[in-house]
C-alpha positions as semicolon CSV with decimal commas, in nm:
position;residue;x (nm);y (nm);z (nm)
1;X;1,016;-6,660;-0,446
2;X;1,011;-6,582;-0,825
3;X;0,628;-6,581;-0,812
4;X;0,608;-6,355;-0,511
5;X;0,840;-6,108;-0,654
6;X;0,602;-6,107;-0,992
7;X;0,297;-6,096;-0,785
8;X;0,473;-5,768;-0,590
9;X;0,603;-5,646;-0,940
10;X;0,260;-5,675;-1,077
11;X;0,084;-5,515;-0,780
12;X;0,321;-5,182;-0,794
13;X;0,262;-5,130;-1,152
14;X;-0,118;-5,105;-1,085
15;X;-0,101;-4,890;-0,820
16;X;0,136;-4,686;-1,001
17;X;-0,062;-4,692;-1,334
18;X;-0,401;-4,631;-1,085
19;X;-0,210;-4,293;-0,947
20;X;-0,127;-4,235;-1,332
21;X;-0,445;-4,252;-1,408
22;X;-0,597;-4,046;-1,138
23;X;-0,371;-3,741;-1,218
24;X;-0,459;-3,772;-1,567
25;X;-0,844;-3,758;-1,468
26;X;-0,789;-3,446;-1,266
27;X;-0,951;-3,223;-1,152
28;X;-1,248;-3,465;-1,001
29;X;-1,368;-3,261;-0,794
30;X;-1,349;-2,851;-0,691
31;X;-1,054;-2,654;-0,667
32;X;-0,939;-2,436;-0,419
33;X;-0,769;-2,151;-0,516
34;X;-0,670;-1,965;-0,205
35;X;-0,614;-1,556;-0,249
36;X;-0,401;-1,416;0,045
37;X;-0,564;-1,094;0,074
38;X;-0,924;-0,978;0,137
39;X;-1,213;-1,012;-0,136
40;X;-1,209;-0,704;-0,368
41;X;-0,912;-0,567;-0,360
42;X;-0,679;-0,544;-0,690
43;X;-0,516;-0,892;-0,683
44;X;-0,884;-1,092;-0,555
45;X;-1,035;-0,911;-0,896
46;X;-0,784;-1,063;-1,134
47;X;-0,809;-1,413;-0,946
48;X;-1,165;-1,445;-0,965
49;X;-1,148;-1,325;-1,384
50;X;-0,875;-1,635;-1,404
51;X;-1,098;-1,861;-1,157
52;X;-1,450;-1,818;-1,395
53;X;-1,214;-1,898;-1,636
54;X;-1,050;-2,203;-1,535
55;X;-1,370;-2,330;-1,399
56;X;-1,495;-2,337;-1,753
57;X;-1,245;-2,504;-1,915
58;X;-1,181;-2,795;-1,669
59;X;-1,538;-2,892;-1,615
60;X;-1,464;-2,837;-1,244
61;X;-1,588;-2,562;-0,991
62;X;-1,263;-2,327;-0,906
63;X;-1,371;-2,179;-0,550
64;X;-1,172;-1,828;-0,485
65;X;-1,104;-1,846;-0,058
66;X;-0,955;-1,531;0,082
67;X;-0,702;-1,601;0,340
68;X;-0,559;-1,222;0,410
69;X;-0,327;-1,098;0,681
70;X;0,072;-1,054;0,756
71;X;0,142;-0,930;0,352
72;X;-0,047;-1,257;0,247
73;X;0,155;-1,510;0,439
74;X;-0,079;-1,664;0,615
75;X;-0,284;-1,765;0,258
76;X;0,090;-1,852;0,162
77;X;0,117;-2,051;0,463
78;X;-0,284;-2,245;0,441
79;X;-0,114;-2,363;0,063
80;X;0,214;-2,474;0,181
81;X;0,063;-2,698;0,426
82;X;-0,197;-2,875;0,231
83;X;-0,218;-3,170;0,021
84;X;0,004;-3,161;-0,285
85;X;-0,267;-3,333;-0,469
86;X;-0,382;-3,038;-0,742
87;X;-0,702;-2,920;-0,510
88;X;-0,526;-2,615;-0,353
89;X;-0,335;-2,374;-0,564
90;X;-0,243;-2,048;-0,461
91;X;-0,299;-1,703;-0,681
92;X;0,020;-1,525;-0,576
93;X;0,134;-1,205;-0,588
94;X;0,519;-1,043;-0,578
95;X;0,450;-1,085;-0,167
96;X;0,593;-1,436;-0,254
97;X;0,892;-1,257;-0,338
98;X;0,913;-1,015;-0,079
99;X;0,780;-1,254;0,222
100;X;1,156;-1,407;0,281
101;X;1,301;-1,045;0,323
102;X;1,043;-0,905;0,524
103;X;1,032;-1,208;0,809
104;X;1,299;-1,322;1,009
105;X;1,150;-1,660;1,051
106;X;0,822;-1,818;0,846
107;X;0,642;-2,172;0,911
108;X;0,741;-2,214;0,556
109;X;1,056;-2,156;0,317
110;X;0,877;-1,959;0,032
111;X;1,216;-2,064;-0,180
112;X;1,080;-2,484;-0,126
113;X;0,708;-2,511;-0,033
114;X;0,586;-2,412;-0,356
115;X;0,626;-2,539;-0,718
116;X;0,529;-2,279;-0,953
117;X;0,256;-2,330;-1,234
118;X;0,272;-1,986;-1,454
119;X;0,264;-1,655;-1,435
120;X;-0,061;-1,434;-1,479
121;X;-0,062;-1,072;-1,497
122;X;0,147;-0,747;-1,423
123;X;-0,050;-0,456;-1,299
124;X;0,204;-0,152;-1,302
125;X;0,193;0,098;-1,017
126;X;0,081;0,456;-1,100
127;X;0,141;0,728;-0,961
128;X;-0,135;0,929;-0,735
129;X;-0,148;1,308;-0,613
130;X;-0,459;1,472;-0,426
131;X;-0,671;1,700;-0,651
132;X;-0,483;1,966;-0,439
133;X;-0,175;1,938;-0,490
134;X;-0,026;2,210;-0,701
135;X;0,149;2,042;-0,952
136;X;-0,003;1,898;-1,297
137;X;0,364;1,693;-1,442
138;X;0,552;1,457;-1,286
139;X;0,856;1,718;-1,275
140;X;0,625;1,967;-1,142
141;X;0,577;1,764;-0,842
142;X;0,927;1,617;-0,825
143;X;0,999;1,979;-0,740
144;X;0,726;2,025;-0,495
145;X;0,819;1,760;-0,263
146;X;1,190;1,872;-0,285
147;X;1,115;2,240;-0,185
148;X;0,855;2,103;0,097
149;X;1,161;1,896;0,255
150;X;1,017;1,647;0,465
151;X;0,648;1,773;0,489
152;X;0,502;1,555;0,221
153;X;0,326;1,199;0,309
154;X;0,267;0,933;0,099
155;X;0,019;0,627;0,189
156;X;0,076;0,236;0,148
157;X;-0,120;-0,050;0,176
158;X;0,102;-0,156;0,418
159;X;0,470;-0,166;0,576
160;X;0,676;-0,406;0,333
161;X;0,403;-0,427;0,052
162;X;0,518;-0,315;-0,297
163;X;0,327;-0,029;-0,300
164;X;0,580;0,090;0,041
165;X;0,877;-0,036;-0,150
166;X;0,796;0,092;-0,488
167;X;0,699;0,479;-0,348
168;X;1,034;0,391;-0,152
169;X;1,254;0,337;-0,445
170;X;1,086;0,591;-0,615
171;X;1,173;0,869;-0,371
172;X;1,530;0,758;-0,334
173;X;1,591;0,716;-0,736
174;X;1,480;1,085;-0,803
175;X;1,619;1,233;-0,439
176;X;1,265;1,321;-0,245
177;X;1,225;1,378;0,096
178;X;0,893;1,198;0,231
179;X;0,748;1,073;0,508
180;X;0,574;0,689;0,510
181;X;0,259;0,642;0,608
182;X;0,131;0,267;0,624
183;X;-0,233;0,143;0,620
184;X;-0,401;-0,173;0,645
185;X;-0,440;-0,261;0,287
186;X;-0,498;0,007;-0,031
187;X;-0,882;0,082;0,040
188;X;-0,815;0,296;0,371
189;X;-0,504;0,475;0,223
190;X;-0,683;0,582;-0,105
191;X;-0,953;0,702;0,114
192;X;-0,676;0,955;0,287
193;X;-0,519;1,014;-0,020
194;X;-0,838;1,137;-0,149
195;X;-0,898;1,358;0,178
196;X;-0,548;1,525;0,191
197;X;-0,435;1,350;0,514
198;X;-0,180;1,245;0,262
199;X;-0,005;1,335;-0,010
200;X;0,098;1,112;-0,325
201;X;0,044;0,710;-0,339
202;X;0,255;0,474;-0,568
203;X;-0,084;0,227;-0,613
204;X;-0,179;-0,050;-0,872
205;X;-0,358;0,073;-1,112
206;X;-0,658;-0,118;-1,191
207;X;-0,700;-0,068;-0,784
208;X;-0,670;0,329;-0,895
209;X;-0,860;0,370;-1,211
210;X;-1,198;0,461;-1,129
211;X;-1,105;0,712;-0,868
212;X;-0,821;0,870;-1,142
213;X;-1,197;0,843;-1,394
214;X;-1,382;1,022;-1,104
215;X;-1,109;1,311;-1,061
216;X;-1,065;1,195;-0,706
217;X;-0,717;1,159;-0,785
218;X;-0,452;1,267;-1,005
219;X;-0,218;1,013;-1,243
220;X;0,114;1,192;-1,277
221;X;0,289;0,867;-1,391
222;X;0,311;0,503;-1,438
223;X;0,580;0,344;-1,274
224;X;0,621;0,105;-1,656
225;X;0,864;0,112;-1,878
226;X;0,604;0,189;-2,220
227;X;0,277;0,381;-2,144
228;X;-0,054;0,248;-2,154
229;X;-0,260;0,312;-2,428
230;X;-0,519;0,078;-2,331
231;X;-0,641;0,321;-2,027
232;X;-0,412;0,623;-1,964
233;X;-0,275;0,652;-2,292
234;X;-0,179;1,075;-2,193
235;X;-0,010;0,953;-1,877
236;X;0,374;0,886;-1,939
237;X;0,595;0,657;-1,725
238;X;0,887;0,768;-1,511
239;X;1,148;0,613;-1,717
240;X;1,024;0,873;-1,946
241;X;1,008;1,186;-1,749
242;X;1,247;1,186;-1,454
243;X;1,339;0,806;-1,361
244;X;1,505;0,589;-1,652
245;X;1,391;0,233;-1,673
246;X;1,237;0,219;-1,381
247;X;0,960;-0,050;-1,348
248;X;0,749;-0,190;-1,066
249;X;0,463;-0,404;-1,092
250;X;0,239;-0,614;-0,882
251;X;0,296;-0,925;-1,046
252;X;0,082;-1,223;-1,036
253;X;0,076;-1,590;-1,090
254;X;-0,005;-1,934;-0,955
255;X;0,184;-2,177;-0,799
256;X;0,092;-2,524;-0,594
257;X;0,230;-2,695;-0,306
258;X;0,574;-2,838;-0,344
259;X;0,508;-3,233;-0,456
260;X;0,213;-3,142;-0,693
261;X;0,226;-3,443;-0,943
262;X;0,405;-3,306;-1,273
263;X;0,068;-3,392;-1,504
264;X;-0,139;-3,184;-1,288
265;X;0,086;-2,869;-1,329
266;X;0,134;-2,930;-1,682
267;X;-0,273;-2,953;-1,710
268;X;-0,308;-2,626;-1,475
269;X;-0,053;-2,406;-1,722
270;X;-0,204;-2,501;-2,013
271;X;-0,540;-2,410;-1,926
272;X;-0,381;-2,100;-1,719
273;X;-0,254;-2,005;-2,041
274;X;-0,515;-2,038;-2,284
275;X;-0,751;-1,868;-2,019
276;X;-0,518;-1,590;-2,056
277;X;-0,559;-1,539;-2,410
278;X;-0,898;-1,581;-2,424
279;X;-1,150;-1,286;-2,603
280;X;-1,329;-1,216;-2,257
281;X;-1,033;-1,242;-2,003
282;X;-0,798;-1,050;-2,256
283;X;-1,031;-0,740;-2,277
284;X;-1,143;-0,739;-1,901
285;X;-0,767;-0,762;-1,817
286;X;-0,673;-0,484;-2,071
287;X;-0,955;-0,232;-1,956
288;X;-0,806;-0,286;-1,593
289;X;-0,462;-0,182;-1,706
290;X;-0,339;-0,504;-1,682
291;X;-0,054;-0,647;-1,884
292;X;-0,104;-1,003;-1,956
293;X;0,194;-1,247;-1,891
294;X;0,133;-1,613;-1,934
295;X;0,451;-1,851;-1,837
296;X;0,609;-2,211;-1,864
297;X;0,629;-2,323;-1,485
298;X;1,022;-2,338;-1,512
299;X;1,017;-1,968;-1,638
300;X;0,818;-1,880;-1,351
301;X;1,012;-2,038;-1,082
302;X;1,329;-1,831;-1,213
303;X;1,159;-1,519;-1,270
304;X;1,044;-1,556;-0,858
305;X;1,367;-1,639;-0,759
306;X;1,540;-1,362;-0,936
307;X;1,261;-1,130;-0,757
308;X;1,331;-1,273;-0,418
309;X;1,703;-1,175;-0,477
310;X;1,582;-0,772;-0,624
311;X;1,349;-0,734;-0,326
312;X;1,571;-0,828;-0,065
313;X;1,808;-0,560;-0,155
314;X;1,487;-0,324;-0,140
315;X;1,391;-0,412;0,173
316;X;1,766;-0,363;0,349
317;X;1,793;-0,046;0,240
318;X;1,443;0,037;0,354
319;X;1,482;-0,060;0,680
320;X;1,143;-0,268;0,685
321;X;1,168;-0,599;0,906
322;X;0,876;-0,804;1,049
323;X;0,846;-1,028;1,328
């Protein structure tokens, strides 16, 4: 008996020091990192910076697989579901946050599926008016859309995506009257912005910047709370001119399914981390607009929860609801 209980003893501690062993060898082969929106857009540019990156730095190929649709929960839902093994990782955006609000019932609980790994990057919104538009400030067209009651559109990437809610919260914090508009991602409702079927945008702003270069558009504001100098250092923010403190970003990170062995998320942050403060990601991420975050996974995991909590409130009172 004593002999078959050191045999058993024996036997558990190798398997346990062979899993050991295998996390710390990981990543053995290619990682996944799933983006839940198409290839190209603002949030698939950062990822694949952050996926060259990591790819360098781990010895291992980092593969970027779009899995867009339904406000990015069915790339949310592909990660939730798989392995929790370190070969799947998910570059999320604030649609983690919003996701719970916006559906009355998901295949997954956004709050439990997922542990997070660190945060990335914030690109603020900014603030777009057609070329035609007769205003030049951000008061001169606060007063415009006032005087044209409810005549004035603005364009979204999509019912319930932040650039909805943040125009949303915008128009109610400084009292405009404005009709919604949703499209099917940012491409197609830049492209009316830019032809007058619509009005003003609230869009990221490395999504934004060469159309503001190519006076396709105009940049009235920056929905940030300190201006950036780094590419629209003569724009000012709206907690400046005619909304204090107010700040929305499209915030970005990476997180892994729920069960992920501990070594492998420590391994991922700290090579998230020093990718982020590396010469060539720091500058490409700056000349985007881009303000570069970089997180311990237990401040991440608050900072989403407190977001779920701030965006649920947004959505209520926007009267946005999803099947």
């Amino acid at each position: 008996m004593i002999i078959k209980t050191v045999s058993l003893a024996v036997a558990t501690f190798a398997l346990h020091t062979a899993a050991m062993a295998a996390q710390t060898q990981w990543p053995e082969k290619p990682v996944t990192m799933v983006v839940p929106f198409p290839p190209g857009g603002p949030t698939d540019i950062v990822a694949r910076l952050l996926a060259q990156q990591l790819t360098e730095r781990l010895g291992q190929t980092v593969i970027v697989e779009n899995k867009g649709g339904a406000n990015a929960t069915i790339g949310m839902q592909a990660v939730a579901s798989a392995k929790p093994d370190g070969y799947t990782i998910l570059y999320n955006t604030s649609s983690i946050a919003l996701s719970p609000a916006l559906y009355k019932s998901l295949s997954y609980d956004p709050k439990t599926a997922f542990d997070p790994v660190s945060s990335t990057a914030n690109i603020p919104l900014v603030l777009l008016v057609n070329p035609q538009v007769p205003v030049k400030t951000v008061e001169e067209f606060k007063s415009y859309v006032q005087e044209n009651g409810g005549k004035i559109s603005y364009g979204s990437a999509g019912a319930g995506n932040i650039t909805h809610l943040g125009a949303f919260l915008m128009s109610e914090g400084v009292g405009l009257n404005a009709q919604h508009v949703p499209y099917r991602g940012s491409a197609p409702a830049m492209i009316d912005l830019i032809g007058g079927q619509t009005q003003f945008m609230l869009n990221t702003l490395n999504d934004s910047l060469n159309f503001i270069r190519d006076g396709k558009v105009k940049a009235l504001a920056l929905a940030s709370i300190e201006r950036n100098n780094d590419v629209l250092p003569n724009v000012p923010t709206l907690s400046e001119t005619v909304l204090k403190d107010f700040e929305i970003g499209a915030w970005q990170g990476v997180v892994v399914p729920k069960g992920t062995p501990v070594s492998v998320i420590e391994k991922l942050n700290k090579t998230i981390r020093e990718s982020l403060v590396s010469e060539k990601m720091t500058q490409q991420l700056k000349s985007q607009g881009a303000e570069i975050l970089g997180s311990s996974p237990e401040e991440y995991g608050v900072f989403i929860m407190a977001e779920m909590d701030r965006w649920k409130k947004a959505v209520e009172e926007a009267g946005v609801q999803s099947n």
